[in-house]
C-alpha positions as CSV (number, residue, x, y, z in Angstrom):
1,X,0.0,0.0,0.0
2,X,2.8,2.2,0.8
3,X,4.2,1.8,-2.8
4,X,1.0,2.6,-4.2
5,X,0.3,5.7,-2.3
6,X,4.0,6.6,-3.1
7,X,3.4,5.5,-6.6
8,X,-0.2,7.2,-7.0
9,X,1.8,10.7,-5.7
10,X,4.7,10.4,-8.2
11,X,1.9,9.9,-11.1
12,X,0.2,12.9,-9.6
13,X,3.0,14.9,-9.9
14,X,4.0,14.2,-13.3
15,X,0.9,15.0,-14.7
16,X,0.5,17.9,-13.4
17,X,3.9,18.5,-14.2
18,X,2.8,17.3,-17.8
19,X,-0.5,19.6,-17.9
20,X,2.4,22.6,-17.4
21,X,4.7,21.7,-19.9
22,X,2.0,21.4,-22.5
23,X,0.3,24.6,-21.5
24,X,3.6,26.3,-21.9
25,X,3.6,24.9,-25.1
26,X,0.0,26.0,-26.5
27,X,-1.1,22.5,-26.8
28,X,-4.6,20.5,-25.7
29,X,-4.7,20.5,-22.2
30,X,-7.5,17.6,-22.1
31,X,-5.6,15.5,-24.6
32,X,-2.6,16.1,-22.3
33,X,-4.7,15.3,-18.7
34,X,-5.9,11.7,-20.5
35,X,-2.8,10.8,-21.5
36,X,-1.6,11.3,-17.7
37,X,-4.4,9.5,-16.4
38,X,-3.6,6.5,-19.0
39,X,0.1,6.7,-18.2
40,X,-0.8,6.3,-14.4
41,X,-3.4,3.7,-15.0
42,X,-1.0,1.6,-17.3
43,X,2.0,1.9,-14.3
44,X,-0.8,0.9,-11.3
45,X,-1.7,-2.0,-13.6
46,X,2.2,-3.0,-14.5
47,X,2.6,-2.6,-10.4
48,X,-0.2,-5.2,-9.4
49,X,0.9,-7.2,-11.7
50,X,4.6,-8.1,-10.4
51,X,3.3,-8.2,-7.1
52,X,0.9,-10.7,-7.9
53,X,4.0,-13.0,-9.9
54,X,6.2,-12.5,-6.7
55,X,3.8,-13.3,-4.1
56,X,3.0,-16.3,-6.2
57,X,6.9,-17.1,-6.0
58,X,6.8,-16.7,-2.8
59,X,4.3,-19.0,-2.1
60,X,5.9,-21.9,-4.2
61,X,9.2,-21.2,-2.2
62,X,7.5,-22.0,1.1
63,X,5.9,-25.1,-0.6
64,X,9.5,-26.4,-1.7
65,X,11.1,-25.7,2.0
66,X,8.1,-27.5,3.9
67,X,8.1,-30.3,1.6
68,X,12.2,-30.9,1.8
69,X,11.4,-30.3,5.7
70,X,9.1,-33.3,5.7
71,X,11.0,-35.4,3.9
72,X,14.6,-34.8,6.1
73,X,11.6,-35.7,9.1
74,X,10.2,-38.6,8.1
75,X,14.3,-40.3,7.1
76,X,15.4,-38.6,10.8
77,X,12.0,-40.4,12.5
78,X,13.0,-43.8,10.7
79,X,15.5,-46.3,13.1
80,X,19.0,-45.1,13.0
81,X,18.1,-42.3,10.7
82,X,19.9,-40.2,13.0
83,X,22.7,-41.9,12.8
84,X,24.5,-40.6,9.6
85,X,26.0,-44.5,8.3
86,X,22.4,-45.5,7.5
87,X,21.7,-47.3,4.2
88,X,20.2,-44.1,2.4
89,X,23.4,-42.6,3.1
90,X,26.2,-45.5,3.6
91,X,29.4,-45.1,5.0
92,X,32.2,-42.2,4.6
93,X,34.2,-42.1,1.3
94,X,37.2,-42.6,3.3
95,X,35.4,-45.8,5.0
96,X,34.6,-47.3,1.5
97,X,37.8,-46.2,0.3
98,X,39.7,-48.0,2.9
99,X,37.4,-51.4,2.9
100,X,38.3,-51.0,-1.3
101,X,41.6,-50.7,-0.9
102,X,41.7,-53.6,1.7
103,X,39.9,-56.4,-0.1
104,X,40.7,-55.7,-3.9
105,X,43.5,-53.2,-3.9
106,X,44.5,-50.1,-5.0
107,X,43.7,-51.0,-8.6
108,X,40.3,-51.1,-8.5
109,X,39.7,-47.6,-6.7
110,X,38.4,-44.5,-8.4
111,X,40.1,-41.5,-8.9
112,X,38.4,-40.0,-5.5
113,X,38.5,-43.4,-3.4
114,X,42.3,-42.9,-4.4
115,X,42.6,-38.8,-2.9
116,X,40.1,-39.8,0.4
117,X,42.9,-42.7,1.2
118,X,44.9,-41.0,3.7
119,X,48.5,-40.7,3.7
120,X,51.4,-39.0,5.6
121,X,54.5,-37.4,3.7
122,X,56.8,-39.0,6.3
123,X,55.4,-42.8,5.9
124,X,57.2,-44.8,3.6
125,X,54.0,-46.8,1.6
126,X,50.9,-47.6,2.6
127,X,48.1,-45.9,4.2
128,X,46.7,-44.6,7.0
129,X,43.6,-46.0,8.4
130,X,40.7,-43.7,8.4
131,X,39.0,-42.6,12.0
132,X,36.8,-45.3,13.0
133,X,39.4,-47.9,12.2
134,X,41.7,-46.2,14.1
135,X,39.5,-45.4,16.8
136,X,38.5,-49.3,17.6
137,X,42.4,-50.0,17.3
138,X,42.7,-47.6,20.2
139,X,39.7,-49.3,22.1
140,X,41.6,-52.7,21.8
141,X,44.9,-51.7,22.9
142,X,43.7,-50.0,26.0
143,X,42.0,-53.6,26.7
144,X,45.2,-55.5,26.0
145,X,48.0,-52.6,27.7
146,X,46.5,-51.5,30.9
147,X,49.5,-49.0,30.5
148,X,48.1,-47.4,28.0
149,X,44.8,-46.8,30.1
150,X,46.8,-45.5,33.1
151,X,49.7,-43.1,31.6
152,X,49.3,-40.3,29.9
153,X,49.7,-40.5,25.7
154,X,50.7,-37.7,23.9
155,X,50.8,-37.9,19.7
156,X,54.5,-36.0,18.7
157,X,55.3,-35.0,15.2
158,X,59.2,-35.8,15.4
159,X,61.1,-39.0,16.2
160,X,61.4,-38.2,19.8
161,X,60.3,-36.1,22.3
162,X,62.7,-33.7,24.7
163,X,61.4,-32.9,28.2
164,X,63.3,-30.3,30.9
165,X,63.7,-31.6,34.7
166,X,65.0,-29.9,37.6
167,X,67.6,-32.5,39.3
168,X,67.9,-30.3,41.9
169,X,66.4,-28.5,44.3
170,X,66.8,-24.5,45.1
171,X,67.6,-25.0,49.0
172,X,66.7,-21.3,51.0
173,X,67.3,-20.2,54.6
174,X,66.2,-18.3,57.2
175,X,68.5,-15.1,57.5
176,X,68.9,-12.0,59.2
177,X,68.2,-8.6,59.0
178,X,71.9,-7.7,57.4
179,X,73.0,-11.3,56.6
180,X,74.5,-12.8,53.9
181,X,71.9,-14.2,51.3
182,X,73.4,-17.9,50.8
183,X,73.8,-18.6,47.1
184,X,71.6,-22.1,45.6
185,X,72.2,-23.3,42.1
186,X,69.5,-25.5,41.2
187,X,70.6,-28.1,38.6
188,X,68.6,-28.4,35.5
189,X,68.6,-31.4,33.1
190,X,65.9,-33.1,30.3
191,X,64.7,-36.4,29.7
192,X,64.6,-37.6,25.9
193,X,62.2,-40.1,25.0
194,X,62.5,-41.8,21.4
195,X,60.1,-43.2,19.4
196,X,60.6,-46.8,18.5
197,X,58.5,-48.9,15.4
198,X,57.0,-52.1,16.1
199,X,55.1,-54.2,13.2
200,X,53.9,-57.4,12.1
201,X,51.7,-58.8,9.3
202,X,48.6,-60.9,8.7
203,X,47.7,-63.1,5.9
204,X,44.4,-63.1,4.3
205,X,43.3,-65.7,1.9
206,X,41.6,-64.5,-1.6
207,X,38.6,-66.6,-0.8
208,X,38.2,-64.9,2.6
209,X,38.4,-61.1,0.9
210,X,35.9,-62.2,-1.5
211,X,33.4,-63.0,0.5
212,X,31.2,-59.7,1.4
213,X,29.8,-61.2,4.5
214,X,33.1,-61.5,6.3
215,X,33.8,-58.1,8.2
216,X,37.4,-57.7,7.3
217,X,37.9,-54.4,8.8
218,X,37.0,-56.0,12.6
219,X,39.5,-58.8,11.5
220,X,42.6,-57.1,11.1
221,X,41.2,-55.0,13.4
222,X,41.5,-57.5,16.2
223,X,44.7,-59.2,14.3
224,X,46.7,-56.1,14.8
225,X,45.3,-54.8,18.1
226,X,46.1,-58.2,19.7
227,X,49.7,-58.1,18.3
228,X,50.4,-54.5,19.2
229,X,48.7,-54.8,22.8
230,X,50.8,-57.6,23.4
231,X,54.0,-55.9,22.4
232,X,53.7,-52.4,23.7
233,X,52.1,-53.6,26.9
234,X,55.2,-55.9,28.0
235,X,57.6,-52.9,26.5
236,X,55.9,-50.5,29.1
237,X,56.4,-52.8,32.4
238,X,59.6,-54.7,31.4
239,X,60.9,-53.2,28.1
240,X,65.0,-53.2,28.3
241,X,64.9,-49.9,25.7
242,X,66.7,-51.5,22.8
243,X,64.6,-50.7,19.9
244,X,61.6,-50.3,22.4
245,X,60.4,-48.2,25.2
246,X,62.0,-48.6,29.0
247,X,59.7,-49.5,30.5
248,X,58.5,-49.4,34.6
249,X,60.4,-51.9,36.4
250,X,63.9,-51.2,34.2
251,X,64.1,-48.0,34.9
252,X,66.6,-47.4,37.2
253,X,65.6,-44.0,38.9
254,X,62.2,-46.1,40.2
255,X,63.4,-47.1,43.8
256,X,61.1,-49.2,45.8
257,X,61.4,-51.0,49.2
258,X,62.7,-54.3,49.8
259,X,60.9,-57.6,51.1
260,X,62.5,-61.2,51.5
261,X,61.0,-63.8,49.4
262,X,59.7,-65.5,52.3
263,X,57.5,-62.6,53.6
264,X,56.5,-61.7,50.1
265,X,54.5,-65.4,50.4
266,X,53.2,-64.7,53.8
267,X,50.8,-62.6,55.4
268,X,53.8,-60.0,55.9
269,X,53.4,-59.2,52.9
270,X,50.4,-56.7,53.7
271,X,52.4,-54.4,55.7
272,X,54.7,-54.2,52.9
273,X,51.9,-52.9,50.6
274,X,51.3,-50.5,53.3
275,X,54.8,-49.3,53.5
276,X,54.9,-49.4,49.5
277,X,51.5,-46.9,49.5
278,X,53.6,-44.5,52.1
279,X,57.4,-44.4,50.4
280,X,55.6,-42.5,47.2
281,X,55.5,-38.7,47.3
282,X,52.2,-37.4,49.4
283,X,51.4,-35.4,46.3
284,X,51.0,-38.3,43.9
285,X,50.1,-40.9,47.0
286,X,46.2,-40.7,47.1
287,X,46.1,-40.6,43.2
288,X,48.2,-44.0,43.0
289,X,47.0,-47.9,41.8
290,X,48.3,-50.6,42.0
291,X,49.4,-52.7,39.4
292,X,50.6,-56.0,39.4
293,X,49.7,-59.8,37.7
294,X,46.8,-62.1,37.9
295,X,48.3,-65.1,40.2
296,X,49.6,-62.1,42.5
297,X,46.1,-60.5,42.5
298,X,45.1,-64.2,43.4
299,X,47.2,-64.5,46.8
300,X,46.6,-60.8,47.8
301,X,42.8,-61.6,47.6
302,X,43.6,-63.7,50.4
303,X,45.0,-61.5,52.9
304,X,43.2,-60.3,55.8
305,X,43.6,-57.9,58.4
306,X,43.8,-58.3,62.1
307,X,40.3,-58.0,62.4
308,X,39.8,-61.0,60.0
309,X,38.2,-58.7,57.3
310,X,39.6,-58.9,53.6
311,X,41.9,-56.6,52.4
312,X,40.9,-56.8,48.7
313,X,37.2,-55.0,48.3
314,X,35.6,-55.6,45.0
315,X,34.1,-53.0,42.8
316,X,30.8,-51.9,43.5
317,X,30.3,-50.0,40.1
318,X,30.6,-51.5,37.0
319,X,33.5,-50.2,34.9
320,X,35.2,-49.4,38.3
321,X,38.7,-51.4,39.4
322,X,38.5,-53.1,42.6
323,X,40.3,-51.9,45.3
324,X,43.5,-52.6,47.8
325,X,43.6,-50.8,50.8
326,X,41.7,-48.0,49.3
327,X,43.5,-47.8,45.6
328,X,42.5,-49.3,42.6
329,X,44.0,-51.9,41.3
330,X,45.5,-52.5,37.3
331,X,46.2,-56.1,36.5
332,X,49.0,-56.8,33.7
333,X,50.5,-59.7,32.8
334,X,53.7,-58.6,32.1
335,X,54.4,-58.4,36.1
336,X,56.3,-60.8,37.5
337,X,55.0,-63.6,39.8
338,X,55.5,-62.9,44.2
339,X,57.4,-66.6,43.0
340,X,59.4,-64.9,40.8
341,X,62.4,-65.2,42.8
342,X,65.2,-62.3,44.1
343,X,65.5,-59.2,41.8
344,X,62.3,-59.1,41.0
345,X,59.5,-56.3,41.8
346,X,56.0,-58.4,41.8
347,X,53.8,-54.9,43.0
348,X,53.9,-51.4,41.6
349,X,52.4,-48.8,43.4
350,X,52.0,-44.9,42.3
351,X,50.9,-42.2,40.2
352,X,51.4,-43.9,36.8
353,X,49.7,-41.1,34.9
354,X,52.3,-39.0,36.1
355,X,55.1,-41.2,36.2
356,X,54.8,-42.6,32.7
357,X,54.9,-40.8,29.2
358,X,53.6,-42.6,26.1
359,X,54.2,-41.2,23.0
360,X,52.1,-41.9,19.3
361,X,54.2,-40.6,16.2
362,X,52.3,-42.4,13.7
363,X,48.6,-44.0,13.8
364,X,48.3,-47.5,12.4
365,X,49.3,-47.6,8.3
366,X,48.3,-51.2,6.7
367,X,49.9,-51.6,3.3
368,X,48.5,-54.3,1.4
369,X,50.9,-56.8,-0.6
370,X,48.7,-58.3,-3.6
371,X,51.7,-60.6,-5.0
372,X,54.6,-62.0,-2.4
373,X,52.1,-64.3,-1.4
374,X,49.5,-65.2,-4.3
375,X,51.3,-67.7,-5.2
376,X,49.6,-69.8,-1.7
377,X,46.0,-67.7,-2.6
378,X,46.9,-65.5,-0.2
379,X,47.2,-61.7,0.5
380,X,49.8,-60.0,2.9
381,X,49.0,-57.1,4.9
382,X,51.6,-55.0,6.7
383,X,50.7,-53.1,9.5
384,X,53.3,-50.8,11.7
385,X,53.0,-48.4,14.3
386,X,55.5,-45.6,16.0
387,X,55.2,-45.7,19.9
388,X,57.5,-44.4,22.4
389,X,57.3,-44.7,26.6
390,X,59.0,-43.5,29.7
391,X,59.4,-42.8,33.5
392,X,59.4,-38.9,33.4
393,X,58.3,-38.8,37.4
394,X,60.1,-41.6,39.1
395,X,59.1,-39.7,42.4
396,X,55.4,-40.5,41.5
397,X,55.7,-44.4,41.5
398,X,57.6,-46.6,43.8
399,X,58.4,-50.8,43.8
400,X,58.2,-53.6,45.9
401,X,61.6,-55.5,45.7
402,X,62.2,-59.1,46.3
403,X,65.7,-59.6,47.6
């Protein structure tokens, strides 16, 4: 309306700017005021009628957006619409990409299967597994390395990792009003953890890669989680550092407590634990666990206190660790037995988050080997991984020493 009105005054004052002009000019005046009027009459009509086209636009607009609207509804309201891996959609480009790659090789991939593979400039061959892959690799290992649950991982982009430490202490005193300020010079040092490479292949028959019902990305999966857990885990309690992390009980700036073999097999053995929970730094003491193996577990569960109650106290929550004396307890089987014999540490006890580093360089990168072993009807996969470990706080962990 406020178009028209403005419209209507414009008209108005054209014509009567038109009447003047043509009266100026000696010329019909009425011949002049209707061709005004039919001027205005022909703009009004010209005005309606792109209104009329754009609310019709308008209107068809709406339609469009409610029906695409109902339509993303109803797939969302459908089971695992929500989801985003449903069948109207299917799994990630990457995802397929990788399964391709995996069961028919890199032959048979399209020009974009071949750019969503992912690669790293520093990886010599093969690829990178894509997210969820890695993601349930990740999952198994922190089954299989109860390490890797405990300390703290941190992904590096270099071959090893440089950390400062202070090796020793400013040391103040208590002075005077005019005394001499005694002089301190702290000692500074670092720490340098490398990153080592562990790998190991699987062989996959043609047959088995053929047939669409098998999952093969759980398979190898599982293969490689299995294999790595196993190695990184027993690298992190026992590892020597030669071509693999030191790990716990080799590092030498871990002290611990002593115990003869004898009380270590006896009932004694609880106030050692109690001793063991006391010799680690207050500040790391009531964030420590236990961790030790399953036969070990198996005699401690056996102790009881003077009152005849059970030292060991199971877990009331699902997901939670049991508990010793309070602390939560980590079972590995890379611990040696209370049997084990003199030089050996059967119980660790501490802050392991802060005591241990553990560092990924590269995810998991399978690279698939079509011909070394076709010959049998079979397909090779190598997998490898870069993984580094340390004690970086040996104040926050301490050992229980059979000598």
């Amino acid at each position: 309306m406020k178009n028209h009105a403005l419209m209507s005054a414009a008209s108005a004052a054209a014509l009567c700017a038109g009447l003047e002009t043509r009266d100026e000019g000696n010329d019909d005046p009425l011949a002049a005021a209707t061709a005004a009027v039919e001027e205005l009459r022909s703009a009004n009509e010209n005005f309606r009628t792109e209104q009329t086209a754009a609310a019709e636009r308008h209107a068809t607009e709406v339609r469009g957006l409610t029906d695409r609207l109902t339509s993303l509804e109803t797939r969302l309201n459908r089971p695992g619409g929500g989801g985003g891996n449903d069948q109207t959609t299917g799994p990630a480009l990457e995802v397929r990409a990788f399964d391709t790659f995996v069961r028919r090789g890199r032959e048979l991939l399209g020009a974009d299967e071949v750019r969503a593979l992912r690669t790293d400039s520093q990886v010599a061959g093969g690829y990178l597994a894509p997210d969820q892959f890695e993601a349930t690799i990740l999952k198994e290992l922190v089954r299989i390395s109860p390490i890797r649950a405990a300390a703290r991982v941190t992904s590096v982009s270099s071959g090893a990792i440089i950390l400062p430490k202070r090796t020793g202490r400013i040391t103040a005193k208590w002075v005077g009003e005019v005394e001499t300020r005694p002089a301190t010079e702290p000692t500074y040092g670092q720490i340098e953890l490398p990153v080592h490479e562990m790998a190991c292949y699987v062989d996959v028959s043609n047959r088995l890669l053929e047939d669409a019902a098998v999952n093969m990305e759980a398979e190898l999966s599982a293969d490689f989680a299995e294999e790595f857990g196993r190695l990184e885990g027993e690298a992190f309690v026992i590892g020597d550092g030669v071509k693999k992390p030191v790990g716990i009980l080799n590092d030498t700036s871990v002290t611990g407590i002593p115990i003869s073999a004898a009380a270590a097999n006896s009932k004694d053995l609880g106030d050692a634990l109690i001793s063991l929970i006391y010799d680690v730094a207050v500040q790391y003491r009531n964030t420590g666990a236990f961790l030790m193996n399953g036969t070990t577990i198996a005699f401690i569960r056996k102790l009881k206190d003077a009152g005849g109650n059970y030292m060991w106290m199971d877990s009331i929550r699902e997901g939670e660790p049991a508990t010793l004396l309070g602390r939560p307890v980590l079972e590995s089987a890379d611990m040696p037995a209370l049997n084990a014999g003199p030089g050996t540490s059967p119980v660790v006890y501490g802050d392991i988050g802060a005591a241990y580093r553990i560092l990924d360089r590269v995810g998991l990168t399978v690279l698939r080997d079509p011909y070394t072993q076709q010959v049998n009807g079979l397909v090779r996969f190598h997998a490898r991984r870069r993984v580094g470990g340390g004690v970086v706080r040996p104040d926050a962990v301490r050992k229980l020493n059979i000598n």
